[in-house]
C-alpha positions in Angstrom: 6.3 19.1 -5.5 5.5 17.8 -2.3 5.8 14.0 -0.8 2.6 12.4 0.0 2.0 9.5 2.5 -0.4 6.7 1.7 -1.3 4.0 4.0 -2.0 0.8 2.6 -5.6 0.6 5.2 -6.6 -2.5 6.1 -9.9 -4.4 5.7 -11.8 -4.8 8.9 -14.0 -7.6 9.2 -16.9 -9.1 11.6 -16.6 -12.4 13.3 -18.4 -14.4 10.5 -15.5 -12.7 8.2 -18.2 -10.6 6.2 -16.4 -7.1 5.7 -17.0 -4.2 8.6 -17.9 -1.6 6.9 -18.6 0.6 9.8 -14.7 -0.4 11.6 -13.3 0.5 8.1 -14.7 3.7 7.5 -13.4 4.8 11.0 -9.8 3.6 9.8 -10.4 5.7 6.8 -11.3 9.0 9.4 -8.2 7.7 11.7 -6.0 8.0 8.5 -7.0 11.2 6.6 -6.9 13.0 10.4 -4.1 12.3 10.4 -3.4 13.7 7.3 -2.4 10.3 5.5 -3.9 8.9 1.9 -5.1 5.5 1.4 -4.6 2.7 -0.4 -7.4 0.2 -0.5 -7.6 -3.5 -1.6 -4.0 -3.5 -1.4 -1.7 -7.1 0.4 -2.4 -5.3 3.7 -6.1 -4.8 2.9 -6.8 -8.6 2.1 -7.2 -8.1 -1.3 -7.0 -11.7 -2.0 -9.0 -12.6 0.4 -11.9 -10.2 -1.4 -14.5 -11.1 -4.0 -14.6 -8.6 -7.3 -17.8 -7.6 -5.5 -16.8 -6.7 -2.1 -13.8 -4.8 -3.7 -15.9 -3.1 -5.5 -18.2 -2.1 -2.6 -15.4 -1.6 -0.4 -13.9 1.1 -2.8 -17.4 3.1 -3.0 -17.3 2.7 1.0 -13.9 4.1 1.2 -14.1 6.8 -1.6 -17.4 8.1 0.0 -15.6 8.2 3.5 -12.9 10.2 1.9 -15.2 12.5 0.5 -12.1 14.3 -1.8 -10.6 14.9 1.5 -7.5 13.0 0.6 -6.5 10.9 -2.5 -7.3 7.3 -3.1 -5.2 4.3 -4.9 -7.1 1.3 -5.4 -5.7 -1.9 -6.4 -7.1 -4.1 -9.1 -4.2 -6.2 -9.8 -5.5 -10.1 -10.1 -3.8 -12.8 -12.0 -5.8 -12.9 -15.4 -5.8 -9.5 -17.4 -8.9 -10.5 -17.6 -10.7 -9.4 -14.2 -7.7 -7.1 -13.8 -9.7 -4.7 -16.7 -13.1 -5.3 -15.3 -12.3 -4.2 -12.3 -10.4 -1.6 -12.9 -12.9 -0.4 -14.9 -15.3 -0.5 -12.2 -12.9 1.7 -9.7 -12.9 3.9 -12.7 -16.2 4.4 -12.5 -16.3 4.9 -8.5 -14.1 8.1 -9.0 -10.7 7.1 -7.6 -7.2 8.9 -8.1 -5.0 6.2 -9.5 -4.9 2.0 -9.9 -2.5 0.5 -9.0 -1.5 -3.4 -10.3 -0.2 -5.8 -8.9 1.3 -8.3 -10.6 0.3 -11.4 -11.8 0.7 -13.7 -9.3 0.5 -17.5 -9.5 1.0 -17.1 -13.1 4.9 -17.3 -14.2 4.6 -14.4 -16.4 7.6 -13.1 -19.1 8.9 -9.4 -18.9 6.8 -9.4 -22.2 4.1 -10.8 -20.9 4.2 -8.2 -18.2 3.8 -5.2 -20.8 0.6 -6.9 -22.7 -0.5 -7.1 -19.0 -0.6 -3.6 -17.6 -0.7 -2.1 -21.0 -4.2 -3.3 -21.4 -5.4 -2.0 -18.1 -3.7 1.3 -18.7 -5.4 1.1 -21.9 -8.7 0.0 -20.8 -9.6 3.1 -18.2 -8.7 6.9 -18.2 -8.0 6.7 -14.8 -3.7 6.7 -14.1 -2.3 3.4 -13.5 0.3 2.7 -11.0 2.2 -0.9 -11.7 3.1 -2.5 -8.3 6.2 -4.6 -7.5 6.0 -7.4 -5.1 8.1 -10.3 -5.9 7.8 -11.8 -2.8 4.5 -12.3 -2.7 3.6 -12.5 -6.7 7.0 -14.3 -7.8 7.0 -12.3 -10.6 9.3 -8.6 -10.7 8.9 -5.7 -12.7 12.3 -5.9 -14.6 13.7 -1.9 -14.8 13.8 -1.9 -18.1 10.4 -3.4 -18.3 9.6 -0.1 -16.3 11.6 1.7 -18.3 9.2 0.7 -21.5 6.1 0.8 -19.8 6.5 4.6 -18.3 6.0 5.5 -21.8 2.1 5.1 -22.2 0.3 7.8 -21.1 -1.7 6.3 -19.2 0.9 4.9 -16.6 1.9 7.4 -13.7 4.3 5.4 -11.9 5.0 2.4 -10.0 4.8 1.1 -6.0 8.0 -0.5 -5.1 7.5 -2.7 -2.3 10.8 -5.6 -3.5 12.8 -4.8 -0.4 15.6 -3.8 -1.9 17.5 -0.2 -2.2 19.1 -1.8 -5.5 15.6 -1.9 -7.7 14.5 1.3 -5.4 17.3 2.9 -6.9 17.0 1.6 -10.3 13.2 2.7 -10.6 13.6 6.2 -9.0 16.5 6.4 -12.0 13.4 6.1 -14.6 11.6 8.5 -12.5 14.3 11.0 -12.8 14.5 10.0 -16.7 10.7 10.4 -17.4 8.6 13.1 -16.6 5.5 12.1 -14.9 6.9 8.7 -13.9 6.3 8.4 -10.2 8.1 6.1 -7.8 6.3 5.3 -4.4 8.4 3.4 -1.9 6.7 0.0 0.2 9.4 -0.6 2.2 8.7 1.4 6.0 12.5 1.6 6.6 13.0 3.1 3.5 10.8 6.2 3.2 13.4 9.0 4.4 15.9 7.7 2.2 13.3 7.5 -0.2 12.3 10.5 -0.1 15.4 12.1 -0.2 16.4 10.2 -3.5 13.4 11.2 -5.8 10.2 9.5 -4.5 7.0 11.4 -5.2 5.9 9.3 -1.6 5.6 6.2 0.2 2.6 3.6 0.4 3.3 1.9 3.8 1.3 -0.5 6.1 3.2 -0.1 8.9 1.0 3.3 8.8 -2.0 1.4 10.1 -0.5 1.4 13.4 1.3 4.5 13.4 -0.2 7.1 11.4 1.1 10.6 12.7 4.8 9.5 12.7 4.1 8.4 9.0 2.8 11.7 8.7 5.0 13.7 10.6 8.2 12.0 8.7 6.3 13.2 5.7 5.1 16.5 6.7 8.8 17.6 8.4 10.6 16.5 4.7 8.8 18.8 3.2 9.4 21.4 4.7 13.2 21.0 4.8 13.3 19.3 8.7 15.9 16.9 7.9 16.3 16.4 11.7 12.6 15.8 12.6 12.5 13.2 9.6 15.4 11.8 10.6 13.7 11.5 13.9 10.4 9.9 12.9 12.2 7.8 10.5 14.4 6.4 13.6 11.3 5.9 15.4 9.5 3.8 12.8 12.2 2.1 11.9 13.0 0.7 15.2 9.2 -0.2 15.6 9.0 -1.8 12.5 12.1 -3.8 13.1 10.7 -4.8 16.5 7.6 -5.8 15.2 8.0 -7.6 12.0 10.7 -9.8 14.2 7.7 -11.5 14.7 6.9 -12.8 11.5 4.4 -12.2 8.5 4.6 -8.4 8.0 0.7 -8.0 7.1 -0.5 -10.1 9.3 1.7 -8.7 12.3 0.0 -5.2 11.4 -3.1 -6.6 11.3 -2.8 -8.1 15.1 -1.3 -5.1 16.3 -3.9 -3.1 15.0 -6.6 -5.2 16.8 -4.9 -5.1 19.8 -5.1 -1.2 19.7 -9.0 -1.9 18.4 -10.5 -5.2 18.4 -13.4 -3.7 15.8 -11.0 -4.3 13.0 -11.2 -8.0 13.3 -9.1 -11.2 12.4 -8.2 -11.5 8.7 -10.0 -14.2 6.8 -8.5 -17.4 7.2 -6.7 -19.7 6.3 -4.5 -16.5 7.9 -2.3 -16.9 10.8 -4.4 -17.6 13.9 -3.9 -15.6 17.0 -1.2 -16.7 18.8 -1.9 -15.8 22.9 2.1 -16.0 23.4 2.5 -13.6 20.7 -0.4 -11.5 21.4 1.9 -10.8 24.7 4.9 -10.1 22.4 3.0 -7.3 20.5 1.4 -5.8 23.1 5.1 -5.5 24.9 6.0 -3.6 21.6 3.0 -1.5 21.4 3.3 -0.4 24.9 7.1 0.3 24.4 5.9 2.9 21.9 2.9 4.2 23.4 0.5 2.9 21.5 -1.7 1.2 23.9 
């Protein structure tokens, strides 16, 4: 089966923060040119940032861009399982390809807690549920053997890993092996060849925003057995992504690099970082070094 590349896309918004519609929809064209899938309402689309009814009308926005071009994850994760059925009920109805959930966050939640959690939403909608890991941001983690239980219902397809780490990478991609129809899908951008190369069905990246052929040509050349071109483009956005996030908050770096390639895709809603002129200089140094400007 071949690897697929998703891009976690980023929200564009107009100076009085209302959502861009218009800038979005030509990131959606930019990505599926490029041959890439997206994820929508996802940490590097400002999904917290978002009301239930601008997700909502941000996935029809985004699904109708697509057209069935490419497919489409949409997160629904939210703290209370609560909103986390509506809404996932309401992508559901758009037509997506999968949900993914995030986990609680806020909420100190038990491993048990986690399987009441995502087995209601997997329960709640025909459409396949992807749980998603981000400890970081959530402070709760998706124990292994918490996975482990959950892959069972058959209504949950797999799992984005975005912890960091090649330890729980490896442990999840061990489940996948275990369970048929259990699909891992790495976060980390360092990670994807390796990834890849150990058992990932694909990778859901944001540092795709800003680089979406070499995401896809990393992609493309592992399938079709180029270990030396992937080997390549993973160097390549490695080193970029190591140059870049030496900046600071990985979204929000993505998010001003991308505006410094195209200034329609706004600021993020605050109380985000505000531009920084010193580091606007920094970035653009970086974007230049890899010809992106």
């Amino acid at each position: 089966m071949k690897k697929e590349a998703f891009v976690a896309l980023v929200t564009c918004f107009n100076e009085d923060e209302t959502i861009n519609f218009d800038a979005t929809r030509a990131q959606v064209r930019r990505q599926v040119q490029a041959g890439n899938n997206i994820m929508c309402a996802g940490t590097n689309g400002d999904f917290t940032a978002l009301t239930f009814d601008e997700k909502v009308a941000l996935t029809e926005a985004v699904a109708e861009e697509v057209d069935g071009r490419v497919k489409i994850i949409v997160n629904a994760g939210m703290p209370a399982t609560f909103e986390t059925v509506k809404l996932a009920r309401a992508f559901d109805r758009i037509g997506v390809d999968g949900i993914a959930v995030i986990t609680p966050f806020f909420i100190a939640c038990t491993q048990d807690g986690l399987v009441r959690h995502f087995t209601a939403v997997a329960d709640a909608v025909p459409t396949p549920i992807f749980l998603y890991d981000i400890p970081a941001r959530t402070q709760n983690h998706i124990e292994p053997a918490t996975a482990k239980a959950l892959a069972d219902h058959g209504n949950i397809a797999g799992i984005k890993d975005s912890g960091g780490t090649q330890e729980t990478l490896e442990a999840y991609l061990a489940i996948g092996q275990e369970k048929l129809g259990f699909a891992v899908y790495s976060g980390p951008d360092n990670l994807v060849h390796w990834s890849l190369a150990n058992g990932a069905a694909g990778c859901i990246s944001g540092l795709g925003n800003v680089m979406p052929h070499v995401l896809a040509r990393l992609v493309a050349a592992f399938n079709d057995g180029n270990e030396a071109e992937a080997t390549h483009q993973q160097k390549i956005y490695s080193n970029f992504r190591k140059d870049l996030y030496g900046l600071g908050y990985p979204p929000a770096l993505v998010k001003r690099a991308l505006y410094l390639m195209d200034r329609s895709v706004g600021a993020s809603r605050q109380p985000a970082l505000l531009p920084d002129p010193e580091q606007d200089v920094r970035i653009t140094q970086i974007l230049n070094k890899y010809d992106l400007l």
